[in-house]
BAZA-881297 format. One record per residue (C-alpha): residue in one letter; chain; x, y, z. Coordinates in steps of 0.001 Angstrom, whole numbers. Layout:
<sites>
<zanu = A | vexdo = A | x = X | y = Y | z = Z>
...
</sites>
This chain:
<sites>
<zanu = X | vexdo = A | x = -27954 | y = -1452 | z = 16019>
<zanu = X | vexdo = A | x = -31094 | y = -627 | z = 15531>
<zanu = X | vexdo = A | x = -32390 | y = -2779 | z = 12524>
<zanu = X | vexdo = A | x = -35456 | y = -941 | z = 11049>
<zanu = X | vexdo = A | x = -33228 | y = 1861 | z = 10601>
<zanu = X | vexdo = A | x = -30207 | y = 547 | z = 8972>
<zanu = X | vexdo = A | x = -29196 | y = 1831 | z = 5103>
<zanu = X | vexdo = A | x = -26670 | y = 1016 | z = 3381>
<zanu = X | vexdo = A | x = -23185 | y = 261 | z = 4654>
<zanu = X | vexdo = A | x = -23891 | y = 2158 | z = 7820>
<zanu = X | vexdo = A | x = -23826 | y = 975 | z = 11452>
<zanu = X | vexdo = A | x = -23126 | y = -2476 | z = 12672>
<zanu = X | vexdo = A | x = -23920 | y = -5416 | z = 10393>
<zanu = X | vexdo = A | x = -27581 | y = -6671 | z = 11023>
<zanu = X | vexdo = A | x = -27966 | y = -10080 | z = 12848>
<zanu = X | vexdo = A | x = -30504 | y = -13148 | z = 12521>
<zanu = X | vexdo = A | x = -31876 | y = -11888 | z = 15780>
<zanu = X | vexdo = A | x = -33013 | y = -8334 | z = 14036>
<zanu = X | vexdo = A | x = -34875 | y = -10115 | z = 11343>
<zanu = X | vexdo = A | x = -36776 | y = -12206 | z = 14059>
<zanu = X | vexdo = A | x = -37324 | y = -9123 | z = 16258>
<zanu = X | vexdo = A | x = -38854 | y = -7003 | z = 13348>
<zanu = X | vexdo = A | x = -40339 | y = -9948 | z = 12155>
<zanu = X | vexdo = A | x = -42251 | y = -10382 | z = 15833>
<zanu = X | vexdo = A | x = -43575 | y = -6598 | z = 15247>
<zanu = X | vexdo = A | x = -45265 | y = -7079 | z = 12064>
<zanu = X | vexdo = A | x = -46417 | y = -10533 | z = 13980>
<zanu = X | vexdo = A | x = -48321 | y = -7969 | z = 16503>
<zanu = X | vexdo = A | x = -46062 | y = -10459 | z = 18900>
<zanu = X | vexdo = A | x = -43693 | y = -7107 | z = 20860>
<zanu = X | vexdo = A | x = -44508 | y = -8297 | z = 24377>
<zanu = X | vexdo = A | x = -42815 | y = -11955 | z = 23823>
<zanu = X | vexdo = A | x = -39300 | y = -12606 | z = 23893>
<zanu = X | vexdo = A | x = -37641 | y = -14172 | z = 21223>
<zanu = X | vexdo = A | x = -38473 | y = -18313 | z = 21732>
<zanu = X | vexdo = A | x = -37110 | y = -21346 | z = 20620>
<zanu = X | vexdo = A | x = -34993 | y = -21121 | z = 17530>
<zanu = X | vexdo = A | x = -37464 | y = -24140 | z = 16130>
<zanu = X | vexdo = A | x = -40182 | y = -22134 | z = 16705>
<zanu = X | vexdo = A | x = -39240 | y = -18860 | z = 16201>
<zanu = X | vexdo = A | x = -38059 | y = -20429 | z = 12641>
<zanu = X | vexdo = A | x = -41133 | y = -21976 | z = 11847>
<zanu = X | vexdo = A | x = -43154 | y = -18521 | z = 12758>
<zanu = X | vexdo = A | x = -41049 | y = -16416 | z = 10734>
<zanu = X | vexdo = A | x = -41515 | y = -18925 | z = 8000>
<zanu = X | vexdo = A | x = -44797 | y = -19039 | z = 7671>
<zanu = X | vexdo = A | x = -45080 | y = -14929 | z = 7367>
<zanu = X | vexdo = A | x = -42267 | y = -14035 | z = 5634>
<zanu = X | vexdo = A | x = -41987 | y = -17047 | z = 3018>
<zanu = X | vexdo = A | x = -37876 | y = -17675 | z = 3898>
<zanu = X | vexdo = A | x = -36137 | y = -18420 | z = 7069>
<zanu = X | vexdo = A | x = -34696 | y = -15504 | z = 9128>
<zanu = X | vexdo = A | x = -31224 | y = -16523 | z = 8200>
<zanu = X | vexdo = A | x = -32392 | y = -16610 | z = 4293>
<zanu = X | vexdo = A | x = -33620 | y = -13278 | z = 4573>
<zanu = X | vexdo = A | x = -29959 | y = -12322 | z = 5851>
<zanu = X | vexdo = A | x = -28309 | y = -13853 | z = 3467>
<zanu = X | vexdo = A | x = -30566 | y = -11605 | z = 1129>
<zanu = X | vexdo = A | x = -30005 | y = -8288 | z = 2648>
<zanu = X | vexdo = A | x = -26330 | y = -9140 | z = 2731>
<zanu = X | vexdo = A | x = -26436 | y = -9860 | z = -1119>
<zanu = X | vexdo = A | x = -28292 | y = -6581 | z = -1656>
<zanu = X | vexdo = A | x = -25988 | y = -4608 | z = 125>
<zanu = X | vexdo = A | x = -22947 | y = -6242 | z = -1959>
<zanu = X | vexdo = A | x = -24265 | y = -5830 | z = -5237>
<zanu = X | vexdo = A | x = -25575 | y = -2267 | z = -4099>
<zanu = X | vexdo = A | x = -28911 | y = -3033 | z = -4887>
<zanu = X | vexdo = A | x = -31179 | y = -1343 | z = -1936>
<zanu = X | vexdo = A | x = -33480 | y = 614 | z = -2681>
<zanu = X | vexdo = A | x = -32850 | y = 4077 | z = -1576>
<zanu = X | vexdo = A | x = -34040 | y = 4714 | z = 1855>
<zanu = X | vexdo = A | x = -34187 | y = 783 | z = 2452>
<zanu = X | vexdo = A | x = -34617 | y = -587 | z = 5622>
<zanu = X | vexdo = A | x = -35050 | y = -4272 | z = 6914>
<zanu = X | vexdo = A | x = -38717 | y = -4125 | z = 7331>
<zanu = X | vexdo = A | x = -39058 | y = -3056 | z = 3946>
<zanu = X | vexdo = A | x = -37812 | y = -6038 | z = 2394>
<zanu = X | vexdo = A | x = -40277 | y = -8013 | z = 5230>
<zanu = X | vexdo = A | x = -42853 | y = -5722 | z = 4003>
<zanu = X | vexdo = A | x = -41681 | y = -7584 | z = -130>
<zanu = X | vexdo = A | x = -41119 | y = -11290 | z = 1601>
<zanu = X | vexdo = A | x = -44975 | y = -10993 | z = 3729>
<zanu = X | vexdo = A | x = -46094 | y = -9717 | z = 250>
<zanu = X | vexdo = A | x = -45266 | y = -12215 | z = -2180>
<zanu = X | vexdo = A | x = -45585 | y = -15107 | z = 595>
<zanu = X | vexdo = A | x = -48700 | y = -14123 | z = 1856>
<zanu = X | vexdo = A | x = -50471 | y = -11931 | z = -1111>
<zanu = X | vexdo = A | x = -52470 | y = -9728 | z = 891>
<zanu = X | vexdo = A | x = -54797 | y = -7291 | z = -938>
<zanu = X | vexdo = A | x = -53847 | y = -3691 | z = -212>
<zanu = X | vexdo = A | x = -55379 | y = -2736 | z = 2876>
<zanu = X | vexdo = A | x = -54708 | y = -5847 | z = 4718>
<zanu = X | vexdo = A | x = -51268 | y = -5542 | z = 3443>
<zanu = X | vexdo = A | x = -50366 | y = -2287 | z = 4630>
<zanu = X | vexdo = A | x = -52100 | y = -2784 | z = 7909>
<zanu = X | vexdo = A | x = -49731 | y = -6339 | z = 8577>
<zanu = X | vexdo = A | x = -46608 | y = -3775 | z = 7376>
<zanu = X | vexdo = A | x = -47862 | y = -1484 | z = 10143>
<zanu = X | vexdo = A | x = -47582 | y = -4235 | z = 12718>
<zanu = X | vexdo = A | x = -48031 | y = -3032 | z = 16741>
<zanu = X | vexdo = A | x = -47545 | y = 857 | z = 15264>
<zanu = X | vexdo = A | x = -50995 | y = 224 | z = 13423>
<zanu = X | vexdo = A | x = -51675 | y = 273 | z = 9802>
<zanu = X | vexdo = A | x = -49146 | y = 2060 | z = 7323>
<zanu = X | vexdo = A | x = -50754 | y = 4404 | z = 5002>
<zanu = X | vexdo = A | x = -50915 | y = 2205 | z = 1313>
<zanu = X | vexdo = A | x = -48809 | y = 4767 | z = -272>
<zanu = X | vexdo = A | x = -46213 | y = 4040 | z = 1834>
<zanu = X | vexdo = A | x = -46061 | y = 288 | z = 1714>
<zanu = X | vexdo = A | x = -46458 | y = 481 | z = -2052>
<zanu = X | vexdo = A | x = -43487 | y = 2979 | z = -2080>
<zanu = X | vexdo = A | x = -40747 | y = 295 | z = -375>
<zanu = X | vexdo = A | x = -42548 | y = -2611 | z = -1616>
<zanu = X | vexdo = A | x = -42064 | y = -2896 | z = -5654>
<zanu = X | vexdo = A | x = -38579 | y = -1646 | z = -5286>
<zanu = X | vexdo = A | x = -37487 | y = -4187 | z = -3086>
<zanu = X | vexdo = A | x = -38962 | y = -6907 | z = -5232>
<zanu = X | vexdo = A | x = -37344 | y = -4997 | z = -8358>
<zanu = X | vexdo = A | x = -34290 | y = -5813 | z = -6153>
<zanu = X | vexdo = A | x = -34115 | y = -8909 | z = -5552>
<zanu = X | vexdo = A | x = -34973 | y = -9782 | z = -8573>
<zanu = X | vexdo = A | x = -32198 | y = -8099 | z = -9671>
<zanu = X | vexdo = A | x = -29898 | y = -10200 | z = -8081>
<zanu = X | vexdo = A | x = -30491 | y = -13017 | z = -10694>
<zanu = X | vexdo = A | x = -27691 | y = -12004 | z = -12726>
<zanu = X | vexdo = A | x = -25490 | y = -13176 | z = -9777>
<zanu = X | vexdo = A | x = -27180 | y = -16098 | z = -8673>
<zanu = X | vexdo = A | x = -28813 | y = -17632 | z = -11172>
<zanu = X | vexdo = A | x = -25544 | y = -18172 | z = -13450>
<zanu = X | vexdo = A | x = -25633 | y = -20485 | z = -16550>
<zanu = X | vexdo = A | x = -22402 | y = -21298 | z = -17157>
<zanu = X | vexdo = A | x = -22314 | y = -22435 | z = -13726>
<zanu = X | vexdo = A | x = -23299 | y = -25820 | z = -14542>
<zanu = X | vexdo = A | x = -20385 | y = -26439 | z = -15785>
<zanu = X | vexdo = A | x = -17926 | y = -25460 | z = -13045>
<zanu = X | vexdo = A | x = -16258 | y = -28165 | z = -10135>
<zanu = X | vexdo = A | x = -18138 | y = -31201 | z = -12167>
<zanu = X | vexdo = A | x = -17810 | y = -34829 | z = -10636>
<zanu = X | vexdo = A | x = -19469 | y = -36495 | z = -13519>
<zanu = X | vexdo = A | x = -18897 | y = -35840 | z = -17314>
<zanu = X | vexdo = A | x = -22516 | y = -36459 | z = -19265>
<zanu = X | vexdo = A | x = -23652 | y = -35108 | z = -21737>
<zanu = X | vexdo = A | x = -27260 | y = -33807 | z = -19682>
<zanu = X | vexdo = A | x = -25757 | y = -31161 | z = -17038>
<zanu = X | vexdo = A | x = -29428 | y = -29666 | z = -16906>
<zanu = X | vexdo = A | x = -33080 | y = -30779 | z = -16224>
<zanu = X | vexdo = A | x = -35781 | y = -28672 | z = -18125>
<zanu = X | vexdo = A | x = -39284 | y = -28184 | z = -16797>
<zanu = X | vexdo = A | x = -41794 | y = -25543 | z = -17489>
<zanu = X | vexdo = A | x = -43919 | y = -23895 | z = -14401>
<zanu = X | vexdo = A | x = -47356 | y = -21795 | z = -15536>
<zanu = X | vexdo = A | x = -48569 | y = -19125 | z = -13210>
<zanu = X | vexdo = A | x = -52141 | y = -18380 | z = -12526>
<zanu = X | vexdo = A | x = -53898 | y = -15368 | z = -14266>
<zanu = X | vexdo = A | x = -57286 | y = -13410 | z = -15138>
<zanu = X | vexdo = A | x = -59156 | y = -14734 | z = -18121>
<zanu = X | vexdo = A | x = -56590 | y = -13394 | z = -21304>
<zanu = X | vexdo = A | x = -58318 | y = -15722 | z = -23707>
<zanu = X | vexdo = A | x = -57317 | y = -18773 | z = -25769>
<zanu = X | vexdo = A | x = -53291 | y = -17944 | z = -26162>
<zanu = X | vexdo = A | x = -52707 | y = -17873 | z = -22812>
<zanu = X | vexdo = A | x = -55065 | y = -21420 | z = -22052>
<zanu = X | vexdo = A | x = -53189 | y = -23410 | z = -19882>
<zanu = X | vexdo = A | x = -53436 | y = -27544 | z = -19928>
<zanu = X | vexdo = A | x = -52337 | y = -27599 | z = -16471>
<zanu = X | vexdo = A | x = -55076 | y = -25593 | z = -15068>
<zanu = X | vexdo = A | x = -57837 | y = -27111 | z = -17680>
<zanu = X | vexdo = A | x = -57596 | y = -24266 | z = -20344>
<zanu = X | vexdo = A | x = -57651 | y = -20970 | z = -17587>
<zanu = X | vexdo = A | x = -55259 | y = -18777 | z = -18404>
<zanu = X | vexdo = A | x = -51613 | y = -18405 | z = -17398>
<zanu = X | vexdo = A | x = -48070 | y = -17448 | z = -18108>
<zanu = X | vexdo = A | x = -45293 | y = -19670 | z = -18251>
<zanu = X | vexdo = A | x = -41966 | y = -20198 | z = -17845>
<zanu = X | vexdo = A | x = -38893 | y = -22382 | z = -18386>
<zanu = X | vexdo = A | x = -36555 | y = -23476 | z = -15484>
<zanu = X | vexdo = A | x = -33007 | y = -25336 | z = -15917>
<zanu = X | vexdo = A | x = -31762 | y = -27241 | z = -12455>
<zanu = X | vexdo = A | x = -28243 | y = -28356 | z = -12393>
<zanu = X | vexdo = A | x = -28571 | y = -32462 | z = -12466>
<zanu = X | vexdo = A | x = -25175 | y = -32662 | z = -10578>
<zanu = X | vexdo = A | x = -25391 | y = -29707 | z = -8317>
<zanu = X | vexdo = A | x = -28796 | y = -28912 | z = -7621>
<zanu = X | vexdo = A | x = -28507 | y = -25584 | z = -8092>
<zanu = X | vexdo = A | x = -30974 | y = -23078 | z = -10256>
<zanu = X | vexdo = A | x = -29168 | y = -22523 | z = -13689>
<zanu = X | vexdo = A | x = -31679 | y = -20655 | z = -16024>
<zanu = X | vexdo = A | x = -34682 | y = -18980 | z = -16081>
<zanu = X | vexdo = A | x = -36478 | y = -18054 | z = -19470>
<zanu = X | vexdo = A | x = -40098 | y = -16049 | z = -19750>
<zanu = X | vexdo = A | x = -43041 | y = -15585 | z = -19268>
<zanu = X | vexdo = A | x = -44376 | y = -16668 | z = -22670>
<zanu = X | vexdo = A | x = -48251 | y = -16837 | z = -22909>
<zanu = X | vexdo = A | x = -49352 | y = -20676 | z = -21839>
<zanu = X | vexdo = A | x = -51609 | y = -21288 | z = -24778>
<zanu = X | vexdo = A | x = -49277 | y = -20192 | z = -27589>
<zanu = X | vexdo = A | x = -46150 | y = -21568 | z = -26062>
<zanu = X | vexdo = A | x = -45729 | y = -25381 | z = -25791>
<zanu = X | vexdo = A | x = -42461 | y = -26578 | z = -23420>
<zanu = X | vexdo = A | x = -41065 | y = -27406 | z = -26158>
<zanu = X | vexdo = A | x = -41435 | y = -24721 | z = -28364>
<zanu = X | vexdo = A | x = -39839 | y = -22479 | z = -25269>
<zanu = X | vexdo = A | x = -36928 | y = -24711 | z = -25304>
<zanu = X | vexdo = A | x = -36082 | y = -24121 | z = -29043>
<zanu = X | vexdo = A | x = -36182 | y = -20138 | z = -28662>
<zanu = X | vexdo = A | x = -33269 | y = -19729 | z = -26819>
<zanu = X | vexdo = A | x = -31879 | y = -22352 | z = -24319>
<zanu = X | vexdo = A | x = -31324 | y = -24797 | z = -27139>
<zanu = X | vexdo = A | x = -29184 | y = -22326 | z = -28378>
<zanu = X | vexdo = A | x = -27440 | y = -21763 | z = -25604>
<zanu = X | vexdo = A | x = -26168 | y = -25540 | z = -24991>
<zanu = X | vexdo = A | x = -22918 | y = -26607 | z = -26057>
<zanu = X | vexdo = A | x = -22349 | y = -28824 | z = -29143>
<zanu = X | vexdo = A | x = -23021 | y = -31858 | z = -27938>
<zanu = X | vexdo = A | x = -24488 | y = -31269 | z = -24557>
<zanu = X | vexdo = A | x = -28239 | y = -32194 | z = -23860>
<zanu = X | vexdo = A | x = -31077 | y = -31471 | z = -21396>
<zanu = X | vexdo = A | x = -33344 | y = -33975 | z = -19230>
<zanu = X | vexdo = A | x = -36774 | y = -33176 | z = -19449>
<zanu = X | vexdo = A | x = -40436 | y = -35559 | z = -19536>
<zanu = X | vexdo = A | x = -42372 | y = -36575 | z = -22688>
<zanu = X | vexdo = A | x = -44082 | y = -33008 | z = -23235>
<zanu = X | vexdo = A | x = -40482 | y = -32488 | z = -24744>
<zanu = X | vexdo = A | x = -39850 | y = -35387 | z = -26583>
<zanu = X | vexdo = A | x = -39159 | y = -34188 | z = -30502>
<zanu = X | vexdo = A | x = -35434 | y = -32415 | z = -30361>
<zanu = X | vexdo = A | x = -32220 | y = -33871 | z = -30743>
<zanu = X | vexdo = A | x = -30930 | y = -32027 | z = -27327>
<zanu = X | vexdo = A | x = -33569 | y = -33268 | z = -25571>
<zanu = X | vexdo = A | x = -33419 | y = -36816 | z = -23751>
<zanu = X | vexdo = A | x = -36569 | y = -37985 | z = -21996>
<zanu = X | vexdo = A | x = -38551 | y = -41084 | z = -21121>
<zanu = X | vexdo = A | x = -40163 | y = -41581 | z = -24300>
<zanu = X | vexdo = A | x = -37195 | y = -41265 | z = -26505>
<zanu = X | vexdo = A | x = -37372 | y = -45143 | z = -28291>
<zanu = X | vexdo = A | x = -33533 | y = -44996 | z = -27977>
<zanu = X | vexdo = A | x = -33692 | y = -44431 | z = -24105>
<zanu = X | vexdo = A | x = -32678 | y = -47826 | z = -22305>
<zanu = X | vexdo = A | x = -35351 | y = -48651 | z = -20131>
<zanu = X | vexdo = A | x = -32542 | y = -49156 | z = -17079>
<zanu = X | vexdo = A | x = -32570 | y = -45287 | z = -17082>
<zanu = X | vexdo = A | x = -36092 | y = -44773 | z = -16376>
<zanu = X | vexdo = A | x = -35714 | y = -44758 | z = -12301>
<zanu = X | vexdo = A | x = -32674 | y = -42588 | z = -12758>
<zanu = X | vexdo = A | x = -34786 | y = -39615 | z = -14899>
<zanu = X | vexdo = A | x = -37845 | y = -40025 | z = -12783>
<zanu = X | vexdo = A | x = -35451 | y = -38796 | z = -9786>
<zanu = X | vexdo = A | x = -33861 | y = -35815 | z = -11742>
<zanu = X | vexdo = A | x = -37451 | y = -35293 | z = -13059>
<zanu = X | vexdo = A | x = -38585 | y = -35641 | z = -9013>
<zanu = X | vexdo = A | x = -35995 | y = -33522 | z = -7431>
<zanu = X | vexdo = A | x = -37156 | y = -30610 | z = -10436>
<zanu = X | vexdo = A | x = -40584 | y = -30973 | z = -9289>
<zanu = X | vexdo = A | x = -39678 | y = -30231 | z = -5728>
<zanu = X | vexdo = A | x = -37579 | y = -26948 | z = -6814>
<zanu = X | vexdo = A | x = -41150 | y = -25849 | z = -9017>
<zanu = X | vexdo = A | x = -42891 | y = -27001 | z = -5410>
<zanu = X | vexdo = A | x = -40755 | y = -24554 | z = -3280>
<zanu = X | vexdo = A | x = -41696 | y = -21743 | z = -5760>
<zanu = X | vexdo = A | x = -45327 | y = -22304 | z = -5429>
<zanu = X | vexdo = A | x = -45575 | y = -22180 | z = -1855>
<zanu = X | vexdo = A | x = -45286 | y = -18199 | z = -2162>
<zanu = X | vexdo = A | x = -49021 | y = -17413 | z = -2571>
<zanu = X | vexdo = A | x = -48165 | y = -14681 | z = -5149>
<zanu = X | vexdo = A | x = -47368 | y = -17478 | z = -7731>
<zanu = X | vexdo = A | x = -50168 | y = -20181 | z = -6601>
<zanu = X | vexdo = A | x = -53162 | y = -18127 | z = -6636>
<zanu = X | vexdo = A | x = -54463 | y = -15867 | z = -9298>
<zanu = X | vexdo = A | x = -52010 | y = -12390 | z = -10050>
<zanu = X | vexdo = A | x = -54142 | y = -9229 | z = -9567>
<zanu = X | vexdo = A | x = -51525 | y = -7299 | z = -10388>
<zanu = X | vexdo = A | x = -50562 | y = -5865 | z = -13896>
<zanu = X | vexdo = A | x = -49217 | y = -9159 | z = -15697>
<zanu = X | vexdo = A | x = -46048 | y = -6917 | z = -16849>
<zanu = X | vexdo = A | x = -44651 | y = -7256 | z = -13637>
<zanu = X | vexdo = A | x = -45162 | y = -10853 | z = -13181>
<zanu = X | vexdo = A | x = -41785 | y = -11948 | z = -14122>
<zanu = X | vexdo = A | x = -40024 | y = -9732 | z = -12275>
<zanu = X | vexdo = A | x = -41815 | y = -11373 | z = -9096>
<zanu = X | vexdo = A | x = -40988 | y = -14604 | z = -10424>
<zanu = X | vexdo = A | x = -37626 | y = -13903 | z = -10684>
<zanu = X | vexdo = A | x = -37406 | y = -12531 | z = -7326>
<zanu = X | vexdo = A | x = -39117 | y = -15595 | z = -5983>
<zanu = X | vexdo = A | x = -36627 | y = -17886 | z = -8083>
<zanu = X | vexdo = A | x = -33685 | y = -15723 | z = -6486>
<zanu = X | vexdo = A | x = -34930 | y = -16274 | z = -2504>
<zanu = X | vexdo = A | x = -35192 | y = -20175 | z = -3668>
<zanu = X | vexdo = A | x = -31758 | y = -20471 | z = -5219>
<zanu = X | vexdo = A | x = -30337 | y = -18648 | z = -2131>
<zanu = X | vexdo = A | x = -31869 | y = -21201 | z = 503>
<zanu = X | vexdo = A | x = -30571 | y = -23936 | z = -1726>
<zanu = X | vexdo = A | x = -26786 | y = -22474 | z = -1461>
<zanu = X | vexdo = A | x = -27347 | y = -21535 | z = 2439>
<zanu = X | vexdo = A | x = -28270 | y = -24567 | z = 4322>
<zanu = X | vexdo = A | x = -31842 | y = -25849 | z = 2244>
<zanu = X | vexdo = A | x = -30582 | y = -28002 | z = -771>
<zanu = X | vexdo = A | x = -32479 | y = -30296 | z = -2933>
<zanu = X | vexdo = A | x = -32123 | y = -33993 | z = -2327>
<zanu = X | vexdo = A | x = -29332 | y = -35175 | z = -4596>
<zanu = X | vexdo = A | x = -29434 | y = -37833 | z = -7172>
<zanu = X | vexdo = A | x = -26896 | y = -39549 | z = -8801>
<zanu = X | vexdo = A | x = -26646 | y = -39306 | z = -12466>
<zanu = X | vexdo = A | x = -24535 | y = -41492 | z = -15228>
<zanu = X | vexdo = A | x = -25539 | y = -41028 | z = -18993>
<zanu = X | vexdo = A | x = -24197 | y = -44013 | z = -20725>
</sites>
């Protein structure tokens, strides 16, 4: 099969050894044969944002949800993974796209580009599931979920969108739930403007609402305040508990980690802010994939007296 051409359903199912081959032309790297799986990995990696066998596992889940984009290809989603991993302004973008057949008119790269980020983001609704958290439990506490907020760099959008973590420059923000038990992604709630939107205030406009009766979150002090919410600071938290959160609170920290190694969320957006969450989400989908296909999050072990 030849892999920059397949659509759809059509043809033989794509292999890990397509991605790595397209993945060596947009490398400028035709002339070498495919190397060491370790370092073939780590080179596909560092371009693309995802392993080779991540970025199957993607196209698969396109192609069962029927989510390509029309026309779509396999090195149009690379084109979407180099793009949000690597950021490139447009020319330099288009002329990595072009790889050893030379630069790609911009047109072009923008025309397979947004959609396939449209797409994956799309794919949230089926792998980003909520009431997932409580399916195949171990453990019965009353926190199935650690809360954390992540904010996003921006241009200057004044005081409402003034961001503590990045002393008072502007950003978006937005809430993530991890599954304490499973490690897995659970909910995803924005962007709200940094400034105007405390953690905590995020928390109380919808996924307070969206806990059972008696169920709680884990979350640090910038949350302490609500009944659902159990965190360090709480005077009724027993102070043999405090190694236990800082893990959960750890292990969240790495998940908000793995996001921000995609340059699109760690530097400054250029891009028109209403399309910020729909990279984020698409970012938050290719993370929540490599955690289900062979990447999880160290586990922790959780018991809430």
């Amino acid at each position: 099969m030849d892999a920059r051409g397949s659509k759809r359903k059509k043809g033989a199912a794509p292999e890990v050894a397509d991605f790595y081959r397209l993945g060596k032309e947009m490398q400028n790297r035709v002339g070498s044969s495919i190397g060491a799986f370790s370092s073939e990995d780590r080179r596909f990696r560092e371009f693309f944002g995802c392993g080779a066998a991540i970025a199957l596992v993607l196209w698969n889940r396109l192609l069962e949800h029927d989510a390509l984009p029309d026309g779509g290809m396999i090195m149009h989603l690379l084109w979407a993974l180099h793009f949000m991993n690597a950021y490139p302004k447009q020319d330099a973008g288009s002329a990595t796209a072009g790889g050893s057949g030379g630069a790609l008119d911009p047109k072009t790269w923008r025309k397979y580009l947004w959609p396939f980020v449209e797409a994956i983001a799309y794919l949230e609704q089926f792998v980003v599931v909520f009431e997932n958290r409580k399916v195949h439990r171990r453990n019965y506490n009353d926190c199935l979920l650690s809360v954390d907020g992540v904010d996003c760099k921006i241009p200057n959008h004044g005081p409402a969108f003034a961001s503590h973590k990045f002393a008072g420059k502007s950003a978006l923000r937005y809430e993530l739930a991890i599954d304490i038990e499973k490690g897995d992604l659970s909910w995803i709630h924005g962007p709200f403007p940094a400034g105007n939107w405390p953690d905590i205030n995020i928390f109380r406009h919808a996924l307070k609402w969206q806990l059972d009766e008696y169920e709680r979150v884990e979350a640090d002090d910038g949350y302490r305040g609500d009944v659902k919410i159990k965190c360090p600071g709480n005077f009724t938290n027993p102070a043999e508990n405090l190694r236990m959160q800082g893990l959960v609170r750890s292990r969240h920290e790495t998940f908000n980690g793995r996001m921000k190694q995609w340059d699109i969320l760690s530097v400054q957006y250029r891009h028109d802010l209403s399309t910020h969450g729909t990279v984020f989400r698409a970012i938050a989908v290719i993370t929540q994939l490599s955690i289900h296909n062979g990447e999880p999050l160290f586990p922790v072990e959780y018991k809430d007296p």
